[in-house]
N, C-alpha and C positions, 0 to 999 in steps of 0.2 A: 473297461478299467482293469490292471491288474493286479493280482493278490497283494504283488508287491506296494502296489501304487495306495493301494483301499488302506496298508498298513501306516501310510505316511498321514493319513489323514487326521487332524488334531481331532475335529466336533465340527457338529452340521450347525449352524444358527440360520434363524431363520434371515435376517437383514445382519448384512455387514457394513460398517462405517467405516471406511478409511480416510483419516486424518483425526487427530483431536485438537484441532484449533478451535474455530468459534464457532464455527462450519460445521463441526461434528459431534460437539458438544452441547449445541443447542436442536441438533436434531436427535441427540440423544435421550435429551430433555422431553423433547415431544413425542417419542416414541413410549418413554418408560410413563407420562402422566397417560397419556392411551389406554395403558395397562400392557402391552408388551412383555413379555419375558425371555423370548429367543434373539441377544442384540450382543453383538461383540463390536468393538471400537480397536482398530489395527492402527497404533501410530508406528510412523516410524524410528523417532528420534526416543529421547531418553525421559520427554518430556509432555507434560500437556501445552496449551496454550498455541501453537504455530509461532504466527508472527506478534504474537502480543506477549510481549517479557518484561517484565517489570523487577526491576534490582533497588534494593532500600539500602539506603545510608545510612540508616538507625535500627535498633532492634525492637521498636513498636513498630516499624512499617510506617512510620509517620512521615518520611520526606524520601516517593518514590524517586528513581531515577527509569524514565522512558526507553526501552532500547527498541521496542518496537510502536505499535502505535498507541498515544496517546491524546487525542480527540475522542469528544464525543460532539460531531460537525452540525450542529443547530442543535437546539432544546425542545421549541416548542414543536411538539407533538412526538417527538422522538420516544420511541418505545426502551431502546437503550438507556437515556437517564430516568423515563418512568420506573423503570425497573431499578436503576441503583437510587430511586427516592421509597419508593415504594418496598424494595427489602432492607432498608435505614444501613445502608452500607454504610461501613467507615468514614465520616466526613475529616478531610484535611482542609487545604485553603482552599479549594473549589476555584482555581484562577480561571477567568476568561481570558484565551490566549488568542491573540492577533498578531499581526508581524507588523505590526505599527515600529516606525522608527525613531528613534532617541536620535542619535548623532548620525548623521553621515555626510561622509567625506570621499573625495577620490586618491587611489593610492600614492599619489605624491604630496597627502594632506592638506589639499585645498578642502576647504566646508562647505558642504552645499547646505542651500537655504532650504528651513524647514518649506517654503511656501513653492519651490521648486520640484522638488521631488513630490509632494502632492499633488501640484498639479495633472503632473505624469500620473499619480497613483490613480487619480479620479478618473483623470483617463478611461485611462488602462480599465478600471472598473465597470463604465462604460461602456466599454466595449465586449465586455464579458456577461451581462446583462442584456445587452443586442445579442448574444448565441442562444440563449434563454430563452429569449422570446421568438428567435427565429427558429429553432427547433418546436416550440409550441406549433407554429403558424404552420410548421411542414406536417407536423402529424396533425392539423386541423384539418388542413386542405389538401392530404394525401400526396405531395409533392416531398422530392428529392433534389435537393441539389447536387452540382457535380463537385464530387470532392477536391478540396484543396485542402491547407494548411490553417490553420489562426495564425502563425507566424507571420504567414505570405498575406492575411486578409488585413491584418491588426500592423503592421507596419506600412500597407500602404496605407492606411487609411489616418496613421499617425502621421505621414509624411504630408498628408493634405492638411490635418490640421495644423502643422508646424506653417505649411504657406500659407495659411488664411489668417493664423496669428499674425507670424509675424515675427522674427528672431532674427539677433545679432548670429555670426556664425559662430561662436563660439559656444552661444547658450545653445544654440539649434544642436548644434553636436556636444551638446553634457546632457541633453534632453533625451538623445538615444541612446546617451549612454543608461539614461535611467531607463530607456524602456530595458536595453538588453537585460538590468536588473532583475528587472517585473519579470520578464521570462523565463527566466531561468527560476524564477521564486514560482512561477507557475509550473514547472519542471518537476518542484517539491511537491505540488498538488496532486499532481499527473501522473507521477511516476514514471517519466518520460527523460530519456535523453536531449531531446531538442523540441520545441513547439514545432517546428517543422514535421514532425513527426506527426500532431495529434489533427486530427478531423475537425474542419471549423466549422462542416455543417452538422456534425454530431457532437460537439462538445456539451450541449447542452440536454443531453440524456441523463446527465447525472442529478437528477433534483433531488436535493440537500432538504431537509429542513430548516424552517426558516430560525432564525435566533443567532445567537453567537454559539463558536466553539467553548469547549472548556474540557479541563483536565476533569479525568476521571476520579471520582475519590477514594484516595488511597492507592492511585494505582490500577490501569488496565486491568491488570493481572487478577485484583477483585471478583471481577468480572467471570474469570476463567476459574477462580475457589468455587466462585458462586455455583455456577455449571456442573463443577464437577462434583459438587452435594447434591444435586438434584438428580445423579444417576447411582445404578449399584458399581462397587467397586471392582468385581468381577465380570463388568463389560468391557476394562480396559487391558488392553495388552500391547506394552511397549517394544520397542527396536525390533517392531514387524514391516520390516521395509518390505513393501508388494512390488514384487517382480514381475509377474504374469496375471491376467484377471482370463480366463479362457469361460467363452460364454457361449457357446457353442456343441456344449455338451450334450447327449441326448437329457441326460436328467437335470444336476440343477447346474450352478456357477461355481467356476475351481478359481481358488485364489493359491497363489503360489509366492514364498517369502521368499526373501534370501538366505535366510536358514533353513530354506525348504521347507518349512514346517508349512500345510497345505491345508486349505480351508474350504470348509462348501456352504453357500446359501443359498436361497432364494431372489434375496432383494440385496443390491449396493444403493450404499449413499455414498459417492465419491465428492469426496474436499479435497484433493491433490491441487497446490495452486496452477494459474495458467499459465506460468513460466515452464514449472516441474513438466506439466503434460506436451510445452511446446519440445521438450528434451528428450520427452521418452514414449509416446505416445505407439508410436509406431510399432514397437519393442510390447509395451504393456496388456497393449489389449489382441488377444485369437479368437477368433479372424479380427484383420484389422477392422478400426471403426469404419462407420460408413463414410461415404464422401463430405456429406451435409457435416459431421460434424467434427472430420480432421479438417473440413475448409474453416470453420470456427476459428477451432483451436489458433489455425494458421493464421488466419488473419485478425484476429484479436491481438495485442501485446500488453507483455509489463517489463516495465521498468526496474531499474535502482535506485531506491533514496537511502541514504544511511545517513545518520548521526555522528557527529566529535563532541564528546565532552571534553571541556578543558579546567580541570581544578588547580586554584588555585590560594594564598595564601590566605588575599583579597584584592579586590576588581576594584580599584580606583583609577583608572587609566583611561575613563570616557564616562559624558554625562549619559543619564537615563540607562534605560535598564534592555537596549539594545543599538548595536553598531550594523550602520549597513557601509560599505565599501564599493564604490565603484571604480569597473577597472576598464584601462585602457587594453583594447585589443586591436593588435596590426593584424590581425586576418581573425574570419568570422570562424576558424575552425581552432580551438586551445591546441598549443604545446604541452600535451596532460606531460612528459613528464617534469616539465621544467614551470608548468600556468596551471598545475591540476586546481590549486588554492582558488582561482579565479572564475571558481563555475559556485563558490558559497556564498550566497546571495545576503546573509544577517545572521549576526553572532548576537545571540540572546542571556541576559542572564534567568537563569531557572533558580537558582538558589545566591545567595550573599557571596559565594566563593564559586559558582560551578559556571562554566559559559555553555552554550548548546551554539551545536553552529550545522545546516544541512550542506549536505552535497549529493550531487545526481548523475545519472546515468554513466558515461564512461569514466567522468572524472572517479563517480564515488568507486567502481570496480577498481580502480587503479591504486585510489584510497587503500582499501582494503588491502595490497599488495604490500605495501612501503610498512618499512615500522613505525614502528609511536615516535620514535627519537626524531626521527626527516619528519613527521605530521609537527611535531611541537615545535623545530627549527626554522620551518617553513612558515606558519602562522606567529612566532614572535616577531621574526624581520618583518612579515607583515603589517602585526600591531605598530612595530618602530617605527617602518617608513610612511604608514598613512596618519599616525598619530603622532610625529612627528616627537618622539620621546622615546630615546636610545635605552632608557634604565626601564623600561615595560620589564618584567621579569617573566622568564618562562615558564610555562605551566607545572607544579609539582608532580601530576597526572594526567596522561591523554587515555581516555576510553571511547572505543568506537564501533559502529555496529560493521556488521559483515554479511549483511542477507545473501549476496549474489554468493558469496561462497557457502552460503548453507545450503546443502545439499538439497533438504525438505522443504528449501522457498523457491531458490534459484532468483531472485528479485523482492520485489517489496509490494508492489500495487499494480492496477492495471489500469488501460485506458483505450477510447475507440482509436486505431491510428488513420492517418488517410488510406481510402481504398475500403475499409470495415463499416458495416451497415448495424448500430443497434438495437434496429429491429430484427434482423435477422440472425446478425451471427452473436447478441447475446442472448436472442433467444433460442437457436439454436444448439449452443452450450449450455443452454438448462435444460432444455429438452430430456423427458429419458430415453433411454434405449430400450427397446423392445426387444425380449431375448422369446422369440417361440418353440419352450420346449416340448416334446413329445409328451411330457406327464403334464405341465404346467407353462403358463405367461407370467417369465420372469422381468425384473425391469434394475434397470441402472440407472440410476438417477446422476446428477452432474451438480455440483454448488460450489462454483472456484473463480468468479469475481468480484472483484473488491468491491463496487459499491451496489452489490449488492443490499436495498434494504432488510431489514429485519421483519418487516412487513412480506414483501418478495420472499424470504428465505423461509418463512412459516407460510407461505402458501405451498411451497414444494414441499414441506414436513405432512401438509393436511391432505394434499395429494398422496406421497404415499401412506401415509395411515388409511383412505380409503382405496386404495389399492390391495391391503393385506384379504 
């Protein structure tokens, strides 16, 4: 190294974090109750938190607004709401949120019957409880099956139940129109552009806790205050975007910013999500990774889900307190720029005046492109033509997220796609790296999938605590 080079260097610590979303702030947390003292946390943006942002309408913080995630996905046994019971967080209305439906109609304002679209729902539910169990059955009995789609397993299998029912053609085709619904609502799940995408015999690696969702109280964002009291203040250092991680050094690990400012450790804990690393991976890390885990990287994916707020004066223009819409499509692929509107599965209301509505994968990128003024002209003809009422009035406000253009997400969530095994390649993106240097066995640790549990992600905290 040269004299030049040694000058550039900030301070040695001994474990470096890069990212401070949840990821890196809860291994922050386990490293400083440890007893730890050598620990710096490099975000990149200007902010803590990653993808969980929470915006308030009020100046108690009493009526959050979601821009990123806002579930906490089952109760019982969930160490996430143990925790915001057990440090008496902020309680507000504590809603259990489901995507149950109030009205829906198709977009030329015919009504369908509540007892219609459940049936599909049940279905559909169904069906997704068969992945559950079949993925159980595969890791009992050590069997694989060959990859295909839920799109491609879960439509034939709707199209045998539709012949064994029984249907007019008319119902038989509003019945697929409700499934396309459910898909694309499972799209918001997944964080996936099309179920065709997602692995039908690995769908059911994701085990939830059991119970209902519910809003967090007061606010995700709680969550990330919380965290970030539980660490010293001078392990955090912002708009340190890592350029280079070079691990290959004789002595210890060179991180390298884009302000060049240059950093050396021992031990990484990387939270970069797996969108970001599928962008830059190649770039980030000297020598490249091993195969084992740019194959990973590579064959794991995430998605886009973003949010539209729509404020308004007040929501009197449909009963109950969510619209779903079913739309006619002349081909299985959207005209995103002229049908982007038609991949939003249910407009919600979150508050007396505010609507919440999702959109996914390429439609929501495209989302993110357009201004507010085409999003709010677009969804009132909307409102008009399937609610059959010309004086619906336009939104006073449209506010919407934009993960895919945040540089520090590049996406929202992730999910197994066909071809991805998660036995292998999520555990091989936890895996760490083994850096063998001539003084010392350094280690990079990996923690950048979404469902991941909290349980899981405090095993890799206790791993490396006995690794120090």
């Amino acid at each position: 190294m040269s004299t030049a080079d040694q000058n550039l260097i900030s301070q040695y610590h001994q474990v470096i974090i890069i990212g401070a979303g949840t990821a890196g702030l809860s291994a922050a947390h386990q490293l400083n109750q440890s007893g730890l003292k050598s620990v710096l946390i490099l975000e990149g943006s200007k902010r803590i938190g990653g993808r969980i942002l929470t915006e308030y309408l009020d100046k108690d913080s009493s009526k959050p607004l979601e821009m990123g995630a806002c579930w906490m996905h089952g109760l019982q046994g969930n160490p996430v709401y143990e925790l915001a019971k057990n440090e008496n967080f902020p309680a507000h209305t504590g809603t259990i949120l489901n995507f149950d439906i109030g009205t829906c109609v198709d977009e030329n304002g015919t009504e369908i019957s509540c007892e219609l679209h459940h049936e599909v729902d049940q279905f559909f539910e169904s069906l997704l409880q068969d992945t559950r169990d079949l993925f159980e059955y595969q890791q009992t009995n050590h069997q694989q099956l060959s990859s295909t789609s839920i799109q491609k397993v879960f439509l034939e299998k709707f199209e045998n139940f539709l012949n064994d029912n029984g249907s007019d053609p008319a119902t038989r085709q509003l019945k697929l129109k409700l499934l396309q619904r459910r898909f694309d609502q499972e799209t918001g799940e997944c964080g996936c552009q099309s179920m065709e995408q997602v692995s039908y015999a690995e769908f059911g690696s994701y085990q939830r806790p059991q119970g209902p969702d519910m809003e967090f109280p007061s606010g995700y964002s709680t969550l990330i205050r919380y965290l970030h009291s539980q660490i010293p203040e001078d392990w955090l250092r912002f708009e340190q975007q890592v350029e280079n991680i070079c691990w290959n050094n004789e002595n210890r690990i060179r991180i390298t910013c884009g302000n060049q400012q240059i950093y050396e450790c021992d031990y990484i804990i990387c939270t970069i999500p797996l969108a970001v690393m599928k962008w830059s991976h190649k770039s980030l890390f000297t020598p490249a990774l091993p195969s084992w885990k740019s194959e990973a990287i590579e064959k794991m994916d995430m998605g886009t889900v973003d949010k539209i707020y729509l404020f308004y004066d007040k929501i009197d223009f449909f009963h109950g307190d969510s619209l779903a819409i079913v739309y006619d499509r002349e081909h299985e692929t959207l005209d995103i720029k002229k049908e982007w509107y038609k991949k939003i599965f249910l407009f919600q209301k979150v508050y007396d005046n505010i609507l919440l509505c999702w959109i996914t994968g390429d439609e929501a990128i495209f989302c993110e492109q357009i201004d507010e003024n085409q999003i709010s002209d677009a969804l009132t003809n909307l409102f008009r033509r399937s609610l059959k009422n010309p004086d619906i009035p336009a939104p006073t406000k449209v506010v919407r997220t934009q993960w895919f253009q945040n540089e520090f997400a590049k996406g929202s969530y992730s999910y197994v796609p066909v071809g991805a095994s998660s036995c292998q390649h999520i555990c091989d993106l936890a895996k760490p790296l083994l850096v063998k240097n001539t003084v010392r066995i350094s280690l990079i640790f990996f923690v950048m999938i979404f469902f991941s549990t909290w349980k899981e992600r405090k095993k890799t905290y206790v791993l490396c605590l006995k690794s120090f």
